[in-house]
C-alpha positions as CSV (number, residue, x, y, z in Angstrom):
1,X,-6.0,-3.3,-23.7
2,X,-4.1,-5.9,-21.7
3,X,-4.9,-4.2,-17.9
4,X,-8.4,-3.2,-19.0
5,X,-9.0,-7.1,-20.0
6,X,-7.5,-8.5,-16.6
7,X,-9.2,-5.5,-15.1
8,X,-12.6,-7.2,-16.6
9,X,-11.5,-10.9,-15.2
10,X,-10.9,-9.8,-11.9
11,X,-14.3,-8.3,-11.2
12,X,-16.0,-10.7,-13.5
13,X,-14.7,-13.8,-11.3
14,X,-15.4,-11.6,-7.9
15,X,-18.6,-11.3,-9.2
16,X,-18.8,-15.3,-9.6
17,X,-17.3,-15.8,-6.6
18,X,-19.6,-13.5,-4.3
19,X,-23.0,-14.9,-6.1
20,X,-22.1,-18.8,-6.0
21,X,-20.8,-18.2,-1.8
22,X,-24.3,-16.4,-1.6
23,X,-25.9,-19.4,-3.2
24,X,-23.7,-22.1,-1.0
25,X,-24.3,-20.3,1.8
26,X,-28.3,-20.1,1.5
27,X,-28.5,-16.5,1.5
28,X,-31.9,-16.2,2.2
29,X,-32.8,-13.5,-1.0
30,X,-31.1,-16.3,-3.2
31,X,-32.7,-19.2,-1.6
32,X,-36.5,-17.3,-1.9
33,X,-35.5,-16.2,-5.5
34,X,-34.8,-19.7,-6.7
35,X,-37.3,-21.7,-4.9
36,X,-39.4,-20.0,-7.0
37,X,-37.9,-21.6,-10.2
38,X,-38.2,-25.3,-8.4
39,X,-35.1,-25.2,-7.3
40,X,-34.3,-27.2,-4.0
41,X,-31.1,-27.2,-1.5
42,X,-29.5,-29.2,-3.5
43,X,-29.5,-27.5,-6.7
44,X,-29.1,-24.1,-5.3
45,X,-25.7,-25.5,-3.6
46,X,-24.7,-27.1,-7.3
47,X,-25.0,-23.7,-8.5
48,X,-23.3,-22.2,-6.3
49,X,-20.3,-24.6,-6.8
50,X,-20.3,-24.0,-10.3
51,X,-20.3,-20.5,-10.2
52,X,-17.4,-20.3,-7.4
53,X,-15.1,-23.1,-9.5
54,X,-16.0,-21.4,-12.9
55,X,-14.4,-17.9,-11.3
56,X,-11.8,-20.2,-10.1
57,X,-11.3,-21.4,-13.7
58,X,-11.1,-18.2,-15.2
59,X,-8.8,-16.1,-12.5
60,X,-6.1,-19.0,-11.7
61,X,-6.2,-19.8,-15.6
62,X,-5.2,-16.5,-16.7
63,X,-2.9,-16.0,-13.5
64,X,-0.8,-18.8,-15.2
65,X,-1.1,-18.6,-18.6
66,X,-3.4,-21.6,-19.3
67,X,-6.0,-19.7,-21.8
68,X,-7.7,-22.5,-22.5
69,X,-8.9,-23.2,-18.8
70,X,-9.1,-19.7,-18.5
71,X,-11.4,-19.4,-21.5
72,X,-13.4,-22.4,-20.1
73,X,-14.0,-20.7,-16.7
74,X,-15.1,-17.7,-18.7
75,X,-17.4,-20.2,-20.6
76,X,-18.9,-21.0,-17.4
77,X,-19.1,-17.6,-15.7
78,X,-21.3,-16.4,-18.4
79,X,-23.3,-19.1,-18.7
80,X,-24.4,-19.1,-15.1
81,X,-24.7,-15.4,-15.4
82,X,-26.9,-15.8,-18.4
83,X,-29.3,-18.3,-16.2
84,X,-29.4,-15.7,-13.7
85,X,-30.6,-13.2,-15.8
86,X,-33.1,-14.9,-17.3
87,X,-35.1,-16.2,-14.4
88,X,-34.4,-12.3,-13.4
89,X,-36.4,-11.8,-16.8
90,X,-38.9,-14.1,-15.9
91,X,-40.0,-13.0,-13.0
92,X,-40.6,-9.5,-13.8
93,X,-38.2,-7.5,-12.9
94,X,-36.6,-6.0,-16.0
95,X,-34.6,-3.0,-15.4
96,X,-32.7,-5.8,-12.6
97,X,-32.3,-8.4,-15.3
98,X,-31.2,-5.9,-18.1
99,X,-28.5,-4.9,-15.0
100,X,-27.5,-8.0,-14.6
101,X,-26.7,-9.2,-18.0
102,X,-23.5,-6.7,-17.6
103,X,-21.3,-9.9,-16.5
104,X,-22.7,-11.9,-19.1
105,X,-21.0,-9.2,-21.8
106,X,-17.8,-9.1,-19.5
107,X,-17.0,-12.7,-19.9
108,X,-18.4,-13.0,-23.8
109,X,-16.0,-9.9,-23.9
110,X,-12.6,-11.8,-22.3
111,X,-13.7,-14.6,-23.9
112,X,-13.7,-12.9,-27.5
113,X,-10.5,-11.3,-26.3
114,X,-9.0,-15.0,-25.5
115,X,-9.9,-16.2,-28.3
116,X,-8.9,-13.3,-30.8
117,X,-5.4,-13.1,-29.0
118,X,-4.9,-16.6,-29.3
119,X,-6.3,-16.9,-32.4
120,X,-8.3,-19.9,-31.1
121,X,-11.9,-20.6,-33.2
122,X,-14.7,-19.9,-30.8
């Protein structure tokens, strides 16, 4: 259960990682998608950092033992997942936004794991 749960943090922070550089960088799918919801430069760039320092969080936490931080990045990850999917669901397209909460259960997954192996109360 151990390699299937690092197994799950490694893609889950790629995952992180590839959306908040697509966000930082202004991809220009990202930029149309969330200009939609009123969001400017400036908040499409602060989501983007979150989303790259929350996989940060969650991969270099559990690469050296410090669950907690780990568990926090995993916090994050699915929480900016989570606001993904539902503007996903709010604009319509809900096969894509059914997809897309797959991450969200991947981190609520490590982070029921974390907390189970650790015995921490979520």
């Amino acid at each position: 259960m151990k390699s299937v749960i690092n197994l799950l943090i490694v893609i889950t922070s790629l995952l992180s990682l590839f959306a908040g550089i697509a966000k930082v960088t202004h991809s220009p799918d990202e930029v149309e998608f969330l200009q939609d919801f009123m969001f400017n430069d400036f908040a499409i760039t602060l989501y983007g950092v979150i989303q790259i320092f929350a996989a940060a969080l969650l991969s270099i936490g559990q690469l050296f033992s410090h669950h907690k931080v780990a568990k926090v990045g995993a916090v994050f990850v699915a929480l900016a997942f989570l606001l993904s999917s539902v503007l996903i669901f709010v604009s319509g397209n809900f096969i894509f936004a059914l997809i897309s909460l797959l991450p969200v259960a991947c981190a609520a997954l490590i982070i029921r794991q974390m907390c189970w192996k650790n015995k921490i109360n979520v």
